[in-house]
C-alpha positions, -999 to 999 in steps of 0.1 A, spaced: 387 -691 -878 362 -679 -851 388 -691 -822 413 -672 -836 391 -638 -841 383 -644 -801 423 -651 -793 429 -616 -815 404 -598 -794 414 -610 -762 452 -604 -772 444 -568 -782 418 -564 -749 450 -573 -728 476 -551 -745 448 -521 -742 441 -526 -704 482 -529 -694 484 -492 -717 455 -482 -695 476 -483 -659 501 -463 -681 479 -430 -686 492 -399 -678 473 -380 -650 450 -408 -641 440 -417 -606 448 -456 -601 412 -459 -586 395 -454 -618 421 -474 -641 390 -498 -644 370 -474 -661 397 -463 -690 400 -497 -703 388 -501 -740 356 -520 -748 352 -551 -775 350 -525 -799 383 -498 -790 362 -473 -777 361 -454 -745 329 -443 -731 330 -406 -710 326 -411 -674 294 -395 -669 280 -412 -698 272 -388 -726 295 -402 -753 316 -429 -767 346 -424 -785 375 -445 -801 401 -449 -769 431 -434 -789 411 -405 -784 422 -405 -748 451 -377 -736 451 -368 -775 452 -328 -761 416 -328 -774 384 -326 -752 360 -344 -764 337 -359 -734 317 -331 -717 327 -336 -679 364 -336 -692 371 -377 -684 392 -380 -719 419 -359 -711 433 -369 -675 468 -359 -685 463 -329 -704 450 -293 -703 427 -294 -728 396 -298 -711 391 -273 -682 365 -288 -660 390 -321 -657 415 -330 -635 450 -345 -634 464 -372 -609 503 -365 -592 517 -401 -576 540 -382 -555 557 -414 -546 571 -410 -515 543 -380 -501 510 -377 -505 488 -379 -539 476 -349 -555 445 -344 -578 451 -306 -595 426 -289 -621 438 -299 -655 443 -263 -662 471 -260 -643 488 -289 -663 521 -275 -684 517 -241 -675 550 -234 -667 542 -231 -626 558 -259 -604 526 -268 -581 531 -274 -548 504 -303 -548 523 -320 -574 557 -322 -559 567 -346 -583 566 -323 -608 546 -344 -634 526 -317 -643 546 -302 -660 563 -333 -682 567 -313 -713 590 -289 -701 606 -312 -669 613 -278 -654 599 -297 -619 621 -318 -597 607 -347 -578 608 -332 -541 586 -357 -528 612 -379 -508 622 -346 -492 584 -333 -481 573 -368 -477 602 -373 -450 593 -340 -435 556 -346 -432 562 -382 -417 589 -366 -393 563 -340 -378 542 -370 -382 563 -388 -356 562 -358 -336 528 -351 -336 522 -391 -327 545 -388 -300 530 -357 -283 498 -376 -285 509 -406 -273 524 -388 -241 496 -363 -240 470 -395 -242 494 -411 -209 488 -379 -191 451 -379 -198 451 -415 -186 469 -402 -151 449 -373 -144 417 -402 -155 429 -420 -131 442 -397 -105 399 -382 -113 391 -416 -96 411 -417 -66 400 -382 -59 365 -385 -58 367 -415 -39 386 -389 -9 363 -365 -20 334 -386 -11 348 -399 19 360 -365 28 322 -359 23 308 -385 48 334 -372 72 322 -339 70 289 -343 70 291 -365 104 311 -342 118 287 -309 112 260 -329 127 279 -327 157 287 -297 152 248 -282 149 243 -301 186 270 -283 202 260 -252 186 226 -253 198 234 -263 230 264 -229 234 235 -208 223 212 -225 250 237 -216 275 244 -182 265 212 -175 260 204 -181 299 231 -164 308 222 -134 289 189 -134 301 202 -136 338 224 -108 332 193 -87 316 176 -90 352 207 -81 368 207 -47 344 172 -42 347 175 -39 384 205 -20 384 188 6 360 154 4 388 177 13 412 197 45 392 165 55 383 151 57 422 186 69 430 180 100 407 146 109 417 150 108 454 178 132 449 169 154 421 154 179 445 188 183 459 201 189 426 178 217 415 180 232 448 219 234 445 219 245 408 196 275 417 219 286 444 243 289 418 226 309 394 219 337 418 256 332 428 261 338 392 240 367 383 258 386 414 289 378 404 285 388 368 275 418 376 305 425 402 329 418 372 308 442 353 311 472 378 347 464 377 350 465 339 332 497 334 352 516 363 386 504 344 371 515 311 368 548 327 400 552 336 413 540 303 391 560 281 390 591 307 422 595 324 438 628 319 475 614 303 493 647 306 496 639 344 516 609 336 508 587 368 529 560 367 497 540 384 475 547 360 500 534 330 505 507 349 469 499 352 460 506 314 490 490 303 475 456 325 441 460 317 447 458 279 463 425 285 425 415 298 404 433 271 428 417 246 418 383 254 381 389 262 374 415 240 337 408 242 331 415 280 333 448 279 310 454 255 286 430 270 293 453 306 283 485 286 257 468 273 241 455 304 245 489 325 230 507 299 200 483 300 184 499 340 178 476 367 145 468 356 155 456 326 181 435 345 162 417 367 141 407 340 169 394 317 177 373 346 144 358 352 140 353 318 176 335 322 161 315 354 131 305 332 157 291 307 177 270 326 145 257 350 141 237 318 165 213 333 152 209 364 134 180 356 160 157 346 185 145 369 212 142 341 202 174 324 203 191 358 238 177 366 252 188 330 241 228 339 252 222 373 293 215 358 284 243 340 276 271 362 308 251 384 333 262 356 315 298 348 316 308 385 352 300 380 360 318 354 344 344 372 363 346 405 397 346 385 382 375 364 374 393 397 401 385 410 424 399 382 400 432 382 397 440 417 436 437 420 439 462 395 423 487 410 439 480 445 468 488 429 458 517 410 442 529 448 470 525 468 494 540 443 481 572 422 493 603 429 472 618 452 482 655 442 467 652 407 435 666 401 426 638 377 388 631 383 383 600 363 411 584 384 398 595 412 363 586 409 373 552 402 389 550 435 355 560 452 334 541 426 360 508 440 354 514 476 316 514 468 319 482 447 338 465 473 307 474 505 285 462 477 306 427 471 305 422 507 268 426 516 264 399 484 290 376 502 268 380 532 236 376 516 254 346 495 261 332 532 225 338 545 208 317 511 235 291 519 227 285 560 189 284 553 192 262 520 219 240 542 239 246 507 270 223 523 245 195 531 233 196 495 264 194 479 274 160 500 240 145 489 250 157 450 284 142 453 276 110 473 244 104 450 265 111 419 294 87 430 266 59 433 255 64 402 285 66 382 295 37 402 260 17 388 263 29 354 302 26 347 306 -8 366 297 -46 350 264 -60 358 276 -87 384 300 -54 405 268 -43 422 261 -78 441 284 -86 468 280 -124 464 311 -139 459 297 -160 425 290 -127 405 324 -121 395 323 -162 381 286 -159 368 310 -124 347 333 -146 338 309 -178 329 287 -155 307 318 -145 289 331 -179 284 298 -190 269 302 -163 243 331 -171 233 322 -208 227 290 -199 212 310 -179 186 337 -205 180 305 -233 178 291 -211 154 324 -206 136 330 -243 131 292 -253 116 294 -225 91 331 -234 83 315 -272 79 285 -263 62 305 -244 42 329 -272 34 300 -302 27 281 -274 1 314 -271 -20 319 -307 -18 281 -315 -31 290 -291 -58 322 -302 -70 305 -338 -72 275 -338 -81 267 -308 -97 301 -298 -113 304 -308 -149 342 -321 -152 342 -334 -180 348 -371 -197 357 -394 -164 364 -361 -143 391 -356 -160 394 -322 -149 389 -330 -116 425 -336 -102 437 -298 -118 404 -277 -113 418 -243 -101 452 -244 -118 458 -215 -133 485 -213 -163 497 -176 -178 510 -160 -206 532 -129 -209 524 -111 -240 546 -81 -228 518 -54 -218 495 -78 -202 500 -113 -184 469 -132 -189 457 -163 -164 434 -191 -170 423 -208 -140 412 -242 -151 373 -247 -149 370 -213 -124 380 -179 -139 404 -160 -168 418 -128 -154 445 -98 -175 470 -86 -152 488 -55 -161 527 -57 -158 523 -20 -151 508 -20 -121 498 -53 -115 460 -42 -120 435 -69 -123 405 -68 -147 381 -98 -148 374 -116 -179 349 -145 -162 343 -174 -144 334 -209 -160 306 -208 -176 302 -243 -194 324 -264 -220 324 -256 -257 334 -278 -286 370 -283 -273 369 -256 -253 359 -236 -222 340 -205 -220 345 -178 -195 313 -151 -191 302 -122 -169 340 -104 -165 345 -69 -155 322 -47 -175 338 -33 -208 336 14 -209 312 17 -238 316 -20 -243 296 -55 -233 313 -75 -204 349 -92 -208 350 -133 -212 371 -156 -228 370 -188 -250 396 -213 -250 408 -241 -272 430 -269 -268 454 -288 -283 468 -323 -274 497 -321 -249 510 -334 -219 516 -302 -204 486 -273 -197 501 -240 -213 485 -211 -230 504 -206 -266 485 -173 -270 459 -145 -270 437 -126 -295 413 -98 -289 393 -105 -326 359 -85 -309 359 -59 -283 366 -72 -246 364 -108 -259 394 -128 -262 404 -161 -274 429 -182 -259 442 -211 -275 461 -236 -251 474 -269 -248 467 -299 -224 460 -334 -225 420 -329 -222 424 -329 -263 439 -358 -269 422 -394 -278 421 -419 -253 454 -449 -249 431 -473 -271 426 -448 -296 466 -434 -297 476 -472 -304 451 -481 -333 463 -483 -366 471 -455 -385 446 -446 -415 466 -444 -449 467 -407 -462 440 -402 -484 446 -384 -516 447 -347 -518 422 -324 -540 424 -286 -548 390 -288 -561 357 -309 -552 351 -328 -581 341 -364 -579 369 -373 -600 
């Protein structure tokens, strides 16, 4: 009797644990846990109560956390199980159970079994996922090939690089003695051709003093010539004036039209003269002679400076110039105006400018004379050929090279040696900074450049990808700056250089600065690719952008492409243990 209670027991144990894997809503991992004990019961999951198993799914909740009903709504802190044979497992709150509402996570639509109103779709989505799937796999596997490459290609190039390194370095070595020996040379050259100047300048110098006497000697002559001949243009001025403002017109002397007509021409371009004649006769002789020596006083100023000295002589040169042609011009016009007036008029002015002329010409004459006097006792012509032969020298020592004034015939090779060792102290200098240059970068790029896992970035650092986004094109130049070009006008605004790697990413700081705003930069992301692109950029803060790209620095390594595949794991809407 016993054996067959046990058999009974086991029998109905068996029968109870088969109906178990054929509960509505229950995940197959816990099947163990919703079979029925010795005594028929089912015990809640989290312990709090034991109740008779055909209490299970009876659209009753009677255990606290919900366990009891799996497959029904009844309890709303539970959860129901979708098989979605053919996709992925589902777990959905048990509240969503029979509500009318196809859910998505249940694509088999046994969450709704009363009303069937579901279809099964899970073939279709599972075929889609594990298509895209396939995809996906494939872009990896290609994306983890070009990783490998651009590994391997890392390791090639920094083996150049660091030959290309030692080459360098050995060759600015040589470099830094050839430079030091072109500035050697130049340097003694130079030096040679400073004593050549600073002899040269000794000899200007002695050339100038020695003949500075001369100079001042000949510039004073002029001045007095000057101060005669301004006043001769002045007596000519105020007798024309005369006629002009006193001529009596109803006589109508075709001479004296002629001569105002003429003269206006004159007063018309030098208005200021006779104003300045007026001004000076007005002033007495006195008063003359002491403007002038105040004038004299002036100018002595230069005297003691041969260049200075020179400078006022070219002056009073083109002044005593100006002021022959304006005699000149004058003195003809009165000539004219003698020889042809009419004689029978009675016209004062006219004719006291006739007289007034013959007494300015006995005047000119005894100033030529006294002019001629100065210039036999100065020995004026003598002067003047030691001014011009002493101011030839010295435009020939100051104009001409440094080498010119030697008559050895090495100077013009020691002008031409000097020249070439400047030039190849320039080009020495040239090709150590361009090498110095070139070993620095190197260092940096490999031993202080951060290039990520096995240098991968190494072979494609400075490649720079873009994206047209219609208003803007933006650049990323791989592991060296981000840039926004303006399809307008193909302006350029900096958004950074590198600045580090982030979690997947770069990071580009310290862009052009922002109006009102911080500095521009740019963060990028990557996806797994074979091919480096930028998909596309957002702005989400002021002047800081986000770039999310693809490239094969995301994807796993070869090993890890061709592992196994982890089985999809079930999905949850919710975060309950169950």
């Amino acid at each position: 009797m016993l054996v067959r209670c046990s058999l009974l027991a086991l029998l109905l144990s068996s029968v109870l644990a088969k109906k178990s894997s054929g509960i509505r809503g229950l995940d197959p991992q816990l099947a163990s846990k919703y079979v029925p004990d010795a005594s028929g019961n089912f015990v809640c999951l989290d312990g709090s109560l034991t109740i008779p198993f055909a209490r299970v799914n009876d659209d009753y909740c009677d255990c606290p956390d919900g366990s009891d009903e799996p497959g029904t709504s009844a309890c709303n802190n539970g959860s129901f199980y979708c098989a979605n044979r053919g996709h992925i497992p589902a777990r959905i709150p048990s509240s969503k159970v029979n509500n009318g509402v196809c859910d998505p996570e249940c694509c088999d639509g046994t969450d709704e079994y009363e009303s069937k109103a579901c279809p099964d779709r899970c073939l279709e989505l599972g075929e889609k996922v594990r298509e895209e799937e396939r995809v996906l796999a494939l872009l990896r596997e290609r994306g983890a090939g070009r990783k490998a490459e651009l590994v391997a290609r890392a390791r090639e190039l920094r083996g150049e690089k660091v030959e290309e390194l030692a080459q360098k370095e050995a060759l600015l070595k040589e470099a830094e003695a050839a430079f030091l020996r072109a500035e050697e040379l130049k340097d003694a050259l130079e030096e040679r051709e400073a004593e050549r100047t600073r002899a040269r300048e000794g000899r200007v110098s002695e050339l100038r003093e020695s003949r500075l006497p001369d100079l001042v000697a000949y510039r004073r002559f002029l001045s007095r010539e000057l101060h005669r001949m301004r006043a001769h243009r002045d007596s000519l001025i105020l007798l024309l004036r005369s006629v002009r403002t006193g001529h009596n017109p109803e006589y109508n002397d075709a001479a004296v039209s002629q001569l105002i007509e003429e003269y206006a021409v004159f007063t018309e371009a030098y208005p200021y003269l006779e104003a300045a004649a007026a001004e000076n006769a007005a002033e007495g002789s006195k008063a003359r002679v002491e403007r002038e020596a105040a004038m004299d006083r002036d100018e002595g100023a230069d005297d003691v400076d041969f260049e200075r000295c020179r400078a006022a002589i070219d002056i009073f040169v083109n002044e005593r110039e100006t002021l022959s042609e304006d005699v000149a011009t004058l003195s003809l016009l009165l000539a004219a105006l003698r020889d042809g007036y009419n004689k029978n008029y009675h016209d004062l002015e006219v004719k006291a400018a006739v007289v007034g002329f013959a007494d300015y010409e006995a005047t000119r004459e005894r100033d030529l004379a006294l002019g001629e006097t100065e210039s036999r006792e100065i020995g004026i012509d003598s002067v003047r050929q030691r001014v011009a032969e002493a101011t030839a020298a010295l435009d020939a020592l100051v104009e001409a090279p440094p080498q010119a004034d030697h008559e050895s015939a090495t100077d013009a090779d020691d002008g031409k040696e000097l020249a070439d060792a400047r030039s190849a102290y320039w080009s020495a200098q040239s090709t150590k900074s361009s090498l110095s240059s070139d070993v620095s970068d190197l260092k940096a790029l490999l031993y202080n450049t951060d290039l990520g896992p096995h240098d991968v970035y190494l072979a494609v650092k400075g490649e720079c990808v873009s994206l047209d986004t219609g208003e803007y094109t933006y650049e990323v130049c791989l592991l060296d700056r981000a840039s926004q070009i303006s399809n307008k006008d193909q302006s350029r605004q900096d958004l950074g250089s590198f600045a580090g790697f982030t979690d997947g990413g770069h990071r580009y700081e310290g862009g052009a600065k922002c109006w009102n705003g911080p500095e521009r930069s740019l963060k990028a992301s990557f996806a797994c690719s074979d091919e480096i692109t930028v998909l596309g950029i957002t702005e989400p803060e002021k002047c800081e952008y986000i770039a999310r790209m693809t490239g094969p620095f995301a994807c796993d390594d070869v090993a890890a492409v061709e592992a196994p595949v982890e089985q999809p794991r079930v999905k949850s809407v919710e975060h309950d243990e169950l």
